[in-house]
Each structure stands twice: as C-alpha cells, then as structure tokens.
C-alpha positions as CSV (number, residue, x, y, z in Angstrom):
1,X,0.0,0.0,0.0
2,X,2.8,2.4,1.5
3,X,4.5,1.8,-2.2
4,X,1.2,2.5,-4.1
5,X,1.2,5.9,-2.6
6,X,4.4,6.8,-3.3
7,X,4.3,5.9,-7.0
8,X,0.7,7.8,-7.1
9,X,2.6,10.4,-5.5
10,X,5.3,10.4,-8.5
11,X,3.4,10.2,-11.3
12,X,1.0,13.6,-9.5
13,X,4.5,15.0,-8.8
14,X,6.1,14.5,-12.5
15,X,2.2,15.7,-14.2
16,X,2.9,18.7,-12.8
17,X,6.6,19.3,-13.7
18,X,5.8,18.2,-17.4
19,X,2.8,21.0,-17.2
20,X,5.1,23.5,-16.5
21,X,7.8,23.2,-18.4
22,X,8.5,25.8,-20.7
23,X,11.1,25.1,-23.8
24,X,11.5,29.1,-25.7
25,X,14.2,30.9,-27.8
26,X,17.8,30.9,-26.4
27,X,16.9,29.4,-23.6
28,X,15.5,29.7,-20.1
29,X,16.2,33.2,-19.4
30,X,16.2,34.0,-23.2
31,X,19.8,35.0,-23.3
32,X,21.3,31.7,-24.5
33,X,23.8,30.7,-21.9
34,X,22.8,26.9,-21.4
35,X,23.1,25.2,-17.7
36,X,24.7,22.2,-19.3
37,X,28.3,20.6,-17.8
38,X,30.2,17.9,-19.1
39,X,30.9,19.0,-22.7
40,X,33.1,18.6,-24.7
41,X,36.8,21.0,-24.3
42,X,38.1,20.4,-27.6
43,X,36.5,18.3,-30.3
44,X,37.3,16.0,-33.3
45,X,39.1,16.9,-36.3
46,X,35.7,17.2,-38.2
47,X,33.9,18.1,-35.5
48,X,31.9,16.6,-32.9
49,X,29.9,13.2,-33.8
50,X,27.0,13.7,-35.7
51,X,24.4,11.5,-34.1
52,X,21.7,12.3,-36.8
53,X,19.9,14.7,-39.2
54,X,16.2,15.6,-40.6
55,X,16.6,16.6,-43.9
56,X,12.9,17.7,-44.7
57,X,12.0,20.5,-43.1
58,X,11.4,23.2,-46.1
59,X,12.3,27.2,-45.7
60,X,13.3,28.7,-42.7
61,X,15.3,29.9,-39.6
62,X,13.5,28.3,-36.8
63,X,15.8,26.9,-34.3
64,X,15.0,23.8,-32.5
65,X,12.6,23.3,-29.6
66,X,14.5,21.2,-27.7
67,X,11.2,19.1,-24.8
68,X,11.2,16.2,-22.7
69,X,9.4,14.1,-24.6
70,X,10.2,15.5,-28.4
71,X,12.0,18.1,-30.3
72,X,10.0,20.8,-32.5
73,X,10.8,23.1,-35.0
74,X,9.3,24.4,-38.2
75,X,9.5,25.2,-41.6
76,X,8.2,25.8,-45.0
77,X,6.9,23.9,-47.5
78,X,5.2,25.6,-50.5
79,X,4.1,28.4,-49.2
80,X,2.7,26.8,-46.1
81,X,4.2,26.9,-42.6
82,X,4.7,23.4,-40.9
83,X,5.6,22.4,-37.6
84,X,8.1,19.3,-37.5
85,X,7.8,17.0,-34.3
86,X,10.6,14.4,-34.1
87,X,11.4,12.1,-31.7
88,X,15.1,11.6,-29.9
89,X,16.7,9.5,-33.0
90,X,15.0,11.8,-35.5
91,X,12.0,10.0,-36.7
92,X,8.8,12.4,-37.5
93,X,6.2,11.8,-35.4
94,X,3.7,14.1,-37.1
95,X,3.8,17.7,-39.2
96,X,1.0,20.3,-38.9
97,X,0.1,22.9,-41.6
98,X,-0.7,26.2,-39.9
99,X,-0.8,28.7,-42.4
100,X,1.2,30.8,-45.4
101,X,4.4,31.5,-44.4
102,X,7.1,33.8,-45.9
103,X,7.8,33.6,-49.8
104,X,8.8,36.6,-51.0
105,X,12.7,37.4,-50.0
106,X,14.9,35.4,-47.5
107,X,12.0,32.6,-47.3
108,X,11.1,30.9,-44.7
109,X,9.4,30.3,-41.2
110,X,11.2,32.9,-39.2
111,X,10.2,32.4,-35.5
112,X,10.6,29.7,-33.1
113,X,8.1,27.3,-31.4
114,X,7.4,27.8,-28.0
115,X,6.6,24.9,-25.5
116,X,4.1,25.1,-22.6
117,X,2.0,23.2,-21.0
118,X,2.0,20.8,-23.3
119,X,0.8,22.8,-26.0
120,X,3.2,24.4,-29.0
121,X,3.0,28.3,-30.1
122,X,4.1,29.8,-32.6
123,X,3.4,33.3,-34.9
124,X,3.5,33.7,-38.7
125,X,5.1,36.0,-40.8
126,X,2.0,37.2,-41.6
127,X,0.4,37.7,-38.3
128,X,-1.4,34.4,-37.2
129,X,-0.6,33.5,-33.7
130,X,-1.2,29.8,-33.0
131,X,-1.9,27.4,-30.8
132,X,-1.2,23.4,-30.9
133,X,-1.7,20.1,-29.3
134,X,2.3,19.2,-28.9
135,X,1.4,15.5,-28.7
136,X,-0.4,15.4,-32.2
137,X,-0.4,19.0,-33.9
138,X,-4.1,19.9,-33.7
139,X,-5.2,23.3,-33.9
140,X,-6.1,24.6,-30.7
141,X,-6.7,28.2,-31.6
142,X,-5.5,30.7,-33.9
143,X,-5.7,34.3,-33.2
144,X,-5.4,36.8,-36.4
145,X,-3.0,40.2,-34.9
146,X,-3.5,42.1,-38.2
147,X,-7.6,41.5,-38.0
148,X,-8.1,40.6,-34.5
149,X,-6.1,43.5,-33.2
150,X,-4.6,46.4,-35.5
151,X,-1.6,45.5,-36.0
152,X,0.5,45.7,-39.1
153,X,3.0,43.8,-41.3
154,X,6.5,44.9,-41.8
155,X,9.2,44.6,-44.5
156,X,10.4,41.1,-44.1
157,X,7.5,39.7,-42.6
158,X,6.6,39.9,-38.8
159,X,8.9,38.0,-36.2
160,X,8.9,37.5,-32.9
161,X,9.9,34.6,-30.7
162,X,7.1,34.3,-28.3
163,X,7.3,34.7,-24.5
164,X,5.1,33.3,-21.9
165,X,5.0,33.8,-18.3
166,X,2.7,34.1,-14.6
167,X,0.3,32.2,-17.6
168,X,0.8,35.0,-19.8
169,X,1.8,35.3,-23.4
170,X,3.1,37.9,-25.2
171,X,3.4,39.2,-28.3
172,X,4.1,43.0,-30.7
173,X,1.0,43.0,-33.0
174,X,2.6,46.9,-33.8
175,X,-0.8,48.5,-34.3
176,X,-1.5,52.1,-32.9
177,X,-4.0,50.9,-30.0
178,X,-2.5,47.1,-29.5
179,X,1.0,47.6,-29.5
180,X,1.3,44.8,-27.7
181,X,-1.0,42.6,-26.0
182,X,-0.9,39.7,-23.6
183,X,-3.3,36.6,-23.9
184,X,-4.5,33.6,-22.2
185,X,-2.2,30.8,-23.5
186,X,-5.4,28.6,-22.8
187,X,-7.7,30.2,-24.8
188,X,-6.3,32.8,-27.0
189,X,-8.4,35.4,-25.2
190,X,-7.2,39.0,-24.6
191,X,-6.1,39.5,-21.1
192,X,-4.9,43.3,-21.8
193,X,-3.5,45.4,-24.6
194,X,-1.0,48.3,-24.7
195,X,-0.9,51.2,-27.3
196,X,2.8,51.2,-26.2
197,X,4.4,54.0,-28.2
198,X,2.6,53.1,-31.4
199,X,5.2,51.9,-33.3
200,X,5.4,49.1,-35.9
201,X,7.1,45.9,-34.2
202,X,10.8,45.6,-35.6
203,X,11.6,41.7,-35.7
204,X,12.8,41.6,-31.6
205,X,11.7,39.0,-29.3
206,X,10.7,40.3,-25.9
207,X,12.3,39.9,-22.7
208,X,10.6,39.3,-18.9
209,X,12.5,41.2,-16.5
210,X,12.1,41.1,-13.0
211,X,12.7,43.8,-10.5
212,X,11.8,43.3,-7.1
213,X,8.3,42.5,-6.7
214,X,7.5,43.8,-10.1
215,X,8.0,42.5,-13.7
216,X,8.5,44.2,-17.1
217,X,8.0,43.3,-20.6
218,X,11.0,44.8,-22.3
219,X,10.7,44.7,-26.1
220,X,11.6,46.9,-29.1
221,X,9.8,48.8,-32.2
222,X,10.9,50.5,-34.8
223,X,12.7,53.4,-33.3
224,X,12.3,52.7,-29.4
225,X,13.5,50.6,-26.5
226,X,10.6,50.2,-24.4
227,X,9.1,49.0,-21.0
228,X,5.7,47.8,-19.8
229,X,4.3,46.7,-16.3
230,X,4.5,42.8,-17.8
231,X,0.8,42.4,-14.8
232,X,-1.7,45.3,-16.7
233,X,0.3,46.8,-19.9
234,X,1.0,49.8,-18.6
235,X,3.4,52.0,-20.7
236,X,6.3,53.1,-18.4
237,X,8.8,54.2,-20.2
238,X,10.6,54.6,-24.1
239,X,14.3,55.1,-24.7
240,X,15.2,56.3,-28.7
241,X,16.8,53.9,-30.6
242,X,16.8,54.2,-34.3
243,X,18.3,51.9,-37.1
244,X,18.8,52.5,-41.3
245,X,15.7,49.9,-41.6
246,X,13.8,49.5,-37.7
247,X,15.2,46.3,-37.6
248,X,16.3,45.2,-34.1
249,X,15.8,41.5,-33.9
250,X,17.7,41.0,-30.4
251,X,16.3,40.1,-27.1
252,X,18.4,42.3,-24.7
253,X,20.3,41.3,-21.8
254,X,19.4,41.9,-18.3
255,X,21.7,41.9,-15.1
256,X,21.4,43.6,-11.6
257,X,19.0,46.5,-13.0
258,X,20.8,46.8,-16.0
259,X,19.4,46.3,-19.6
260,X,21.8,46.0,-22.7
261,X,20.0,46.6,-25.8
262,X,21.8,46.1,-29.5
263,X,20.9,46.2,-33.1
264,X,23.0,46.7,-36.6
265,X,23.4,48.0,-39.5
266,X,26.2,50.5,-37.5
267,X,24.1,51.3,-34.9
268,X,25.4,49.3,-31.7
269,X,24.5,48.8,-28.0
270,X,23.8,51.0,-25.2
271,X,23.3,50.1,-21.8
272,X,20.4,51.7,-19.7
273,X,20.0,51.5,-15.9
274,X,16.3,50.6,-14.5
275,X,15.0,52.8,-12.0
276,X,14.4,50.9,-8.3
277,X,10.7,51.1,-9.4
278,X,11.3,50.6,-13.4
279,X,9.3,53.4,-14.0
280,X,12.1,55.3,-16.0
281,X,15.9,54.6,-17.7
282,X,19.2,56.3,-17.5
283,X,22.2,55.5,-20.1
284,X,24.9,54.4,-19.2
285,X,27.2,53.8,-22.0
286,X,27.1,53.0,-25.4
287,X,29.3,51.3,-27.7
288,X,28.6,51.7,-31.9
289,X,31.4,48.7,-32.7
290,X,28.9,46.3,-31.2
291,X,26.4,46.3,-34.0
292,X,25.2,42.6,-33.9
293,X,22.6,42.2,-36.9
294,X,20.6,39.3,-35.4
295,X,22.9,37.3,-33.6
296,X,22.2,37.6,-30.3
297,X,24.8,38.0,-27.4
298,X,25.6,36.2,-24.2
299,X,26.8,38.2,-20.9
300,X,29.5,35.9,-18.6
301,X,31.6,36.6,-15.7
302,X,30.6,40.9,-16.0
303,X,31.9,40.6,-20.0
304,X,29.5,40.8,-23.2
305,X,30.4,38.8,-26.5
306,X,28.8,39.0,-29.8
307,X,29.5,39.5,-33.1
308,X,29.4,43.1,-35.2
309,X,27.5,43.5,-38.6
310,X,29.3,46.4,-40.0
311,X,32.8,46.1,-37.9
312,X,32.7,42.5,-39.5
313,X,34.3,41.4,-35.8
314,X,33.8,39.5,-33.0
315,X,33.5,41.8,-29.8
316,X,34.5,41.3,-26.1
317,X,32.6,43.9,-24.0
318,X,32.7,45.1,-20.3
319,X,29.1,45.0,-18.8
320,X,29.9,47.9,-16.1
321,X,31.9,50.1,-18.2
322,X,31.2,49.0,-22.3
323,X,35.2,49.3,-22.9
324,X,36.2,46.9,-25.5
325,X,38.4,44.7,-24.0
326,X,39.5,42.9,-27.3
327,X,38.0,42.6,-30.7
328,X,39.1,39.2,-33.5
329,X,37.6,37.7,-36.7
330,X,36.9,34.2,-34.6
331,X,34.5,33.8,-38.3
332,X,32.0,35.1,-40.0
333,X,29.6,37.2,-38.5
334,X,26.8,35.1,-36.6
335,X,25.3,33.8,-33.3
336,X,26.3,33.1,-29.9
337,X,25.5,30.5,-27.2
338,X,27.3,30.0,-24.2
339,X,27.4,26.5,-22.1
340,X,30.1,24.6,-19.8
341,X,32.4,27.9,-20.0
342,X,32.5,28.0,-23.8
343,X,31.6,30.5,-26.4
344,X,29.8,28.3,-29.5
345,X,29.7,30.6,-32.4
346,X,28.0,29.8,-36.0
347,X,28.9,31.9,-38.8
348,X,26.7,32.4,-40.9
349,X,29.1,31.1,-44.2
350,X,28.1,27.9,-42.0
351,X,31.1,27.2,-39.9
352,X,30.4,26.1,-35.9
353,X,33.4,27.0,-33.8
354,X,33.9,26.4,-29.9
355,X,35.6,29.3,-28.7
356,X,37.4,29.7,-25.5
357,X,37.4,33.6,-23.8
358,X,40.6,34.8,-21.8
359,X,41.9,38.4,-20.8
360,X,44.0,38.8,-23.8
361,X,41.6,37.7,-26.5
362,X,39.4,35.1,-28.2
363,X,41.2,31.2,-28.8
364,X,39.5,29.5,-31.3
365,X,39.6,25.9,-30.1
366,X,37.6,23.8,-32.7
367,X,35.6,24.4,-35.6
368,X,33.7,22.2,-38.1
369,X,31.7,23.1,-41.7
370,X,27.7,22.1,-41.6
371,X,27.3,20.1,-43.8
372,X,23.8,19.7,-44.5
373,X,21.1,22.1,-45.4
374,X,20.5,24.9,-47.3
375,X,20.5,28.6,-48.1
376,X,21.0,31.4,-45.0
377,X,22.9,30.0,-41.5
378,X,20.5,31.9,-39.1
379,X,18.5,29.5,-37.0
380,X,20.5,30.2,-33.1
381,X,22.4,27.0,-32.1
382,X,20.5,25.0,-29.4
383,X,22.0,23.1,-26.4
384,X,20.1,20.5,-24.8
385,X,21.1,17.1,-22.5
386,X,24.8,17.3,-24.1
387,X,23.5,17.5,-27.6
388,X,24.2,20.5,-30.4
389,X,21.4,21.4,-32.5
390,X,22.2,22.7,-35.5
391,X,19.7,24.7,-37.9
392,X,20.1,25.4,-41.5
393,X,17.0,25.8,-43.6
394,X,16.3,23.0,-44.8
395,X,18.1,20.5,-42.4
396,X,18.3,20.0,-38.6
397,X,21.8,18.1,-37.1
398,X,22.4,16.9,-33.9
399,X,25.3,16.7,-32.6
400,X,26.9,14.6,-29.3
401,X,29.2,17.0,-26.9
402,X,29.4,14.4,-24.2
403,X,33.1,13.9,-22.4
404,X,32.7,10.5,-22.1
C-alpha cells in the first residue's frame, strides 16, 4: 500500500513538472547561456559526432525546440508553414500545416516554437498566432493580430519569438491601439493590450525582466526601447533607438537593474539602468562597434560577446563600463551560445566553432563546416542534454558534446 502511494505520489509530482515546463528561444532566461556541464573541451578533427539529421524541413530559420518528450521546430513547404515534431533519433512523429508563411525574400518560417503546457506556439510572418496540441499537432486556436487587433505587417515579414510567463503570453501585433498585447495561452483570449508608443514591431523578441516585486516586458519597435508593467500593460517608459531599416531582432540582456539593448546595421548597443521602481531609464554607456545584426549576445563573468555586422568582428565587452576589452575575426559574423564555460559561435558562411574567452583575447579551439542544409545560416544554435542542434534551412543536425 505504502509503495502504491508513493508511486501515485510520483506520477501527480512529475504531471505537474511536465505541465510546466516551458522550452522558448535561447533558452531559459532567453539569453542563450545553457546550464549544461560535461561538454566537450576540444572536439574531433571534423567536429563533434553527428548523431543524426532531418533533412525535410522546407524554408526557414526556426531553431529547435529542444522538450522532454520530443523536439519541434518548423519550416516551409510551398508556401505553407509546418511544424516538424521528431522524436530523440530523429523520426517524424507528425507535421501540422498552420498557415502561409514567408515567400517573398529570404524565405522561410522565421520564429521559433514555444513549448508550454504541453501545447506548441508559434506566430507567422503574416500575423497568425497559433496554438497546438504538442502531442499530435491539432489546432487549438489561432488568433489573427492584423484582423483581431490592428496590427501591421513589416518589410520582411513579422517575427517575434514568443514569451510566456505568470500564464501569460506575449506578443508585438505593432498596431497604434494594440502595441502589444498579452493573452491567455489557454484560450487565446485577450487579457490586456497596450498602445505602447505606437510603433510598428521591428523583428525583436521580448524579454521578462524582474525587479523586485515587479515584472516588465521589455521589447523593441521600430525606433524605441521600451518597458511595460509585464501584470496590466502599462506603458512606463521609451528610450530612442533608431536603425537605417527599424530592424532590431535581439532580445536584450538583463543583469542587476541593467538592460543592454543592441541592433545593426552600424548602430550598436547602449546600456540603460532601470529605476528601483522601473518606472524610467538612464544611459549608461554606449558602444557603436557592437552592431550585432541578429545574432544575439551572451553576458558571462561581467563581460559581453557577440559579433558586429558592420565592424565585420567578433567583440569582447565590459558590462559595467562598455570598454572593449579585445575585438578578432573568430569567423564570420553570426550567433552566440554560451554553455560549460565555452563561447559556440555559427557563422553564418556555415562554420560552428567552440571558442574559448581569456583576458588577452578570443582562442578558437575547434571548428567544423555544416554540412547539411541549405540557403542562410540563421536559425540560433540550441544546447540540450549534451546534444548541439544545428539549424540550417532546410536541415536540422544533432550533434553529441558528451566527455565520455
């Protein structure tokens, strides 16, 4: 009996742990450092082994969703957006249509599943926010931000990497009265909407950022940082930042009240301090060399690294103070994950290179071609149970990093 009850007990206790995890865009805090040990220090001549690949996933620059119980990601086919479930040795399990995607320069699925709850979200380039049933792809809802709400297409096709949290999800319709809204996740209903600063959205992912007992949606539009009580919508504050195109696709980094926010095309980064209430922002320093296009960054041990897009470099920052410490061509410009200590950098002429960081510089340590795939190297590298995941376009790869 006494055993009955305690494997009642673990089966209640592991329902609810699968309900809540949530599997988004660079990772749990959304910045892409990855709690992952045991890796790999230095790896094979040709690069780590590669343990298998899906070769059928159509357009796009989705990176994987990386679950318990399956991986997702998605892609195009025709001109129809599919998500891609597949299981740990990379069999399909199923595909789901869920509308027109992308088609008309750099095609493709541009955003990013999002896992929760056992359900899968996920936002077209043309505005349809959807909901599906992660264990067979059903439509659960769809919600229409151009019809529904106000809000507006932009140059290359809307994208944002959803964010969901205190059962919450977010997203930048970019119309004049719903900026940005936040729904139920259950239902698709509107919990509240924000006229923001009624700018268009401009390809960013937002970020959660808590302070004290308060949290803030931190996002950006076309010419603005800006912040929002994450609870009602409430518009708290809006800090200038302007681009050749409004195209700032990076989800900033937060650290101990301070928010780094970066975009490219020459512009850079500039650091802003929070107010104790996070009613209001103060600069702190900016730097113009770090002009990462859509890359992403990752903050460790107080220093920032990224890649430029016009400086054509790879950048070592200090958080506190924005001096460059040092500044090499580790390859071509690209994204950034961080896991175990290391740097893991993808170019995007295709080449994955594990990078080590020092005082005096950048130390290049490994570095292998993809080999599979095709068209643009953008989908962000994923790191999950000692395994690389590798995007591009057509193809996913995964790769073993165990130290065995």
């Amino acid at each position: 009996m006494k055993r009955a009850l305690v494997l009642i007990n673990f089966a209640i206790l592991s329902s609810i742990i699968s309900a809540q995890e949530i599997v988004q865009w660079r990772g749990t805090n959304r910045d892409g450092t990855y709690n992952e040990s045991g890796l790999l220090k230095v790896w094979p001549e040709n690069g780590p082994n590669l343990l298998w690949h899906f070769d059928d996933l159509g357009d796009g620059h989705s990176s994987a969703t990386v679950t318990r119980n399956a991986i997702y990601t998605s892609g195009m086919i025709g001109d129809k957006g599919v998500v891609f479930a597949l299981d740990y040795n990379g069999k399909l399990l199923w595909k789901a249509e869920y509308g027109v995607e992308w088609n008309e320069s750099w095609n493709g699925v541009r955003s990013t599943p999002l896992f929760y709850n056992d359900k899968l979200y996920i936002e077209s380039s043309f505005g349809k926010l959807v909901c599906l049933n992660a264990k067979n792809g059903q439509l659960m809802w769809i919600v229409d931000l151009f019809k529904d709400y106000d809000g507006v297409n932009i140059k290359w096709g809307v994208t944002e990497n959803l964010l969901i949290d205190d059962n919450k999800l977010y997203c930048t319709p970019g119309g004049k009265t719903a900026n940005i809204i936040a729904l139920d996740p259950n239902s698709g209903k509107l919990v509240w909407k924000s006229a923001g600063n009624g700018e268009e959205s401009a390809y960013c992912s937002p970020l959660i950022v808590k302070l004290g007992s308060k949290k803030l949606l931190v996002t950006q539009t076309a010419n603005s940082i800006i912040g929002l009580d994450a609870s009602n919508g409430k518009f708290l504050w809006k800090f200038e930042h302007i681009n050749t195109y409004a195209v700032h696709p990076n989800t900033p980094l937060y650290s101990n009240g301070k928010l780094f926010c970066f975009s490219g095309y020459g512009k850079g980064g500039v650091m802003l301090k929070l107010s104790d209430d996070g009613s209001s922002v103060t600069e702190q320093w900016r730097s113009t060399n770090f002009d990462n296009q859509m890359g992403g960054a990752v903050l460790f041990n107080g220093k920032i690294y990224g890649s430029g897009h016009k400086s054509r470099s790879w950048f070592c920052l200090d958080w506190e103070t924005g001096k460059e410490l040092y500044s090499e061509k580790i390859t071509e410009n690209g994204n950034i994950i961080f896991a175990d200590g290391m740097l893991y950098c993808y170019g995007d002429k295709g080449e994955v290179a594990l990078v080590q960081s020092a005082d005096s510089g950048f130390k290049k340590i490994s570095s292998f071609k993809v080999s599979y795939g095709a068209n643009q190297h953008w989908a962000h590298l994923v790191i999950s149970d000692k395994k690389l995941y590798v995007r591009h376009g057509t193809s996913l790869m995964v790769y073993s990093l165990a130290n065995n």
